[in-house]
N, C-alpha and C positions, 0 to 999 in steps of 0.2 A: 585319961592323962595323955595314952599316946595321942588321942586325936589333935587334942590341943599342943602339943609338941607339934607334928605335921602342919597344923593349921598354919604357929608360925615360924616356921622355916618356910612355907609358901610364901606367906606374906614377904617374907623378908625378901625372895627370891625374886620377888616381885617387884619389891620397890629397888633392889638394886638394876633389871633389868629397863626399869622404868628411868633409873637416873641416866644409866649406859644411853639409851634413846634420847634422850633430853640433851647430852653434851653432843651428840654425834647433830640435831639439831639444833643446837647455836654455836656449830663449830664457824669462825669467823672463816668467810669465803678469799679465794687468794685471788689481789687484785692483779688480774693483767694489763701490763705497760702496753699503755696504745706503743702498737706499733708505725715505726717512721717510713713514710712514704718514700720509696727510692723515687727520685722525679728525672734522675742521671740521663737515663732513655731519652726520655722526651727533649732534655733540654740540649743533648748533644745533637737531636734531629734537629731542633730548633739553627742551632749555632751552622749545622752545616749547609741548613737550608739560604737561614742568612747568608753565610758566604760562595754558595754556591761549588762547595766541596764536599761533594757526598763521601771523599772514602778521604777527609780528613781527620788525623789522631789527637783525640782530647784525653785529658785525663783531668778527672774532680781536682780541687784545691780541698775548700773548705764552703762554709756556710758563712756571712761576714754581710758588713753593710753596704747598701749601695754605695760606689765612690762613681765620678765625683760626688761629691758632699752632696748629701740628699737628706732634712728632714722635714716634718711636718710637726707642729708644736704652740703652745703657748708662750708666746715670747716678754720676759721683764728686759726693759731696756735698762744697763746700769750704768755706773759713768765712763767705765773703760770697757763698752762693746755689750753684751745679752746673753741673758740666760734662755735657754729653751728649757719648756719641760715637756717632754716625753708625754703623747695623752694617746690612750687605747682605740686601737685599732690602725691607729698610723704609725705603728714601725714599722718599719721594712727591710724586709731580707734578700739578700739575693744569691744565688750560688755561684760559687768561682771556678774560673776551668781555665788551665792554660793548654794551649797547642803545641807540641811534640815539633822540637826539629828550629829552624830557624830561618827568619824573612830576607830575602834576596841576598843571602851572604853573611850579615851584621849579625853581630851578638845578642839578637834581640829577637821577640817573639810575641805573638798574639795571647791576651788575656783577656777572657770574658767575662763577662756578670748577666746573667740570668736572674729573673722575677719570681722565685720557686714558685711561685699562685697558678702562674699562666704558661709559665716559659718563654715567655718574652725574652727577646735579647734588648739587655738597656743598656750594654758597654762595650764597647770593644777597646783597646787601648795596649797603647808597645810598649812590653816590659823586657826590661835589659838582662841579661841571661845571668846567673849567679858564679861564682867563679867553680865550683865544685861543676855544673851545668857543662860550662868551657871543658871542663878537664873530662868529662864523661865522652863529651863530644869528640876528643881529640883521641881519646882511647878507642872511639868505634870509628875513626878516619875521617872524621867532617871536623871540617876549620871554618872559623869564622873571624870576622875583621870587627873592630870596636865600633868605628865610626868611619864614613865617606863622605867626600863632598856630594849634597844633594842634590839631583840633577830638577831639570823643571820639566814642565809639564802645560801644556797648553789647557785653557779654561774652557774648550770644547769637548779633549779629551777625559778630564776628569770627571766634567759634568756628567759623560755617560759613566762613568763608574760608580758614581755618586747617587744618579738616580736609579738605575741599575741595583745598589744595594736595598735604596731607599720602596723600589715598587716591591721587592721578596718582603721587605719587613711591613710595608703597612698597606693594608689592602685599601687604603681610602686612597692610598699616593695619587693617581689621579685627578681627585678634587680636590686636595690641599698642595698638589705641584708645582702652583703660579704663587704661593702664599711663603716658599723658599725662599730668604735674603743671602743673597751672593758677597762672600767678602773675599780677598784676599789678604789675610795674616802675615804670609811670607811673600815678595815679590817671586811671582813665578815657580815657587819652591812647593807651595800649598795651595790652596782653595776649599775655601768652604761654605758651607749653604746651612743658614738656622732659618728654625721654625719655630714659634711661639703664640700656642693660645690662651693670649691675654685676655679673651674674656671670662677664662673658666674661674669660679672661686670658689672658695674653701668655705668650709661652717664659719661662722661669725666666732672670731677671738683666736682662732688656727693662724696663722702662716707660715708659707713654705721657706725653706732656706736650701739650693741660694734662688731661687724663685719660687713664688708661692701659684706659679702655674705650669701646663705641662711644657718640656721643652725637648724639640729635636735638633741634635746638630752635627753634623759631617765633617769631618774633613780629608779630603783626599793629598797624599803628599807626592812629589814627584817621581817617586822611586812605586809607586802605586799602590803605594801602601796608608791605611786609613784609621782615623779614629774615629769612634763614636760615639755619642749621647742619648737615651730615648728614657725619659720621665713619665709618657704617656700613661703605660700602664701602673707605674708607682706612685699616681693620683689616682688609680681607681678601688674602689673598696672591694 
């Protein structure tokens, strides 16, 4: 009698250690969150390389869309203007970064956009300082003025600032140099030089808004201060 007692309390002893084993292997594994690539490094070498400011002060924004207006999409034309829709693999991101401090005086200051993929620089463009901005400024002793008359600028001088940017940002500058169309927007005041490869196209049923190819464009203003456009790399996959 006692054996068969012993017998099963083994048994038992057994199958409970056998279920212990059993949960412990089909305990559900903890999923870890890909982690997010910091790209901030690279894109601020990028930005200084473009400008030619090595010991220039960025600071991140946010993650946000290309501006200007950038998509690639399936387009319904409707009777007051189009629908795009959104198709995978062609949305694009780019990172925001403004520059610390303010451009020759004015309330105003250099914003980037970055290609997170590459660190492309595809924007440069002057945003007006916010009024809390103003008030920080004036508490650490720097003033700044809203607006000035703009002075001009001769179309030999700016040209060299212009391709000057344009040879740091694109290593082909060279063979696409004579393929720059020269405008002036503002008599005297501005100058700028676009580039456009019209023959590049899109998969069949895609198009780009507000071109559905890539485009570069410059503009130098008289005070030396510059905006810019580069799409090149936000048509590559």
């Amino acid at each position: 009698m006692k054996a068969k007692i012993i017998a099963a309390l083994l048994i038992l002893i057994g199958l409970g250690v056998g279920f212990v084993l059993w949960k412990q292997g089909t305990v559900t594994p903890v999923l870890t969150t890909k982690k997010t690539v910091d790209t901030t490094v690279e894109d601020m070498a990028a930005i200084k390389t473009f400008m030619a400011q090595p010991t220039l002060e960025l600071s991140f924004i946010n993650t946000s869309l290309p501006q200007p207006y950038f998509m690639v999409g399936k387009v319904t034309k409707l009777i007051n203007g189009e629908n795009i829709e959104k198709v995978d693999g062609w949305v694009r991101q780019v990172n925001v970064y403004d520059q610390k401090g303010v451009l020759n005086g004015q309330c105003v200051t250099y914003e980037y956009h970055v290609d997170d993929r590459n660190h492309s620089v595809t924007a440069v463009s002057i945003r007006g300082l916010r009024p809390n901005e103003i008030e920080n400024l004036k508490q650490s002793g720097v003033s700044c003025v809203d607006s000035h008359q703009a002075p001009k600028i001769s179309r030999a001088e700016a040209e060299t600032i212009a391709f000057g940017y344009l040879e740091r940002a694109l290593p082909n500058f060279n063979v696409i140099k004579n393929q720059f169309v020269y405008s002036q927007p503002v008599k005297g005041e501005a100058h700028r030089w676009l580039w456009e490869n019209k023959g590049y196209k899109l998969p069949g049923g895609l198009e780009g808004r507000p071109y559905s190819y890539p485009t570069i464009r410059i503009t130098v203003n008289g005070d030396k201060t510059i905006t810019y456009w580069n799409t090149v790399s936000l048509f590559e996959n």
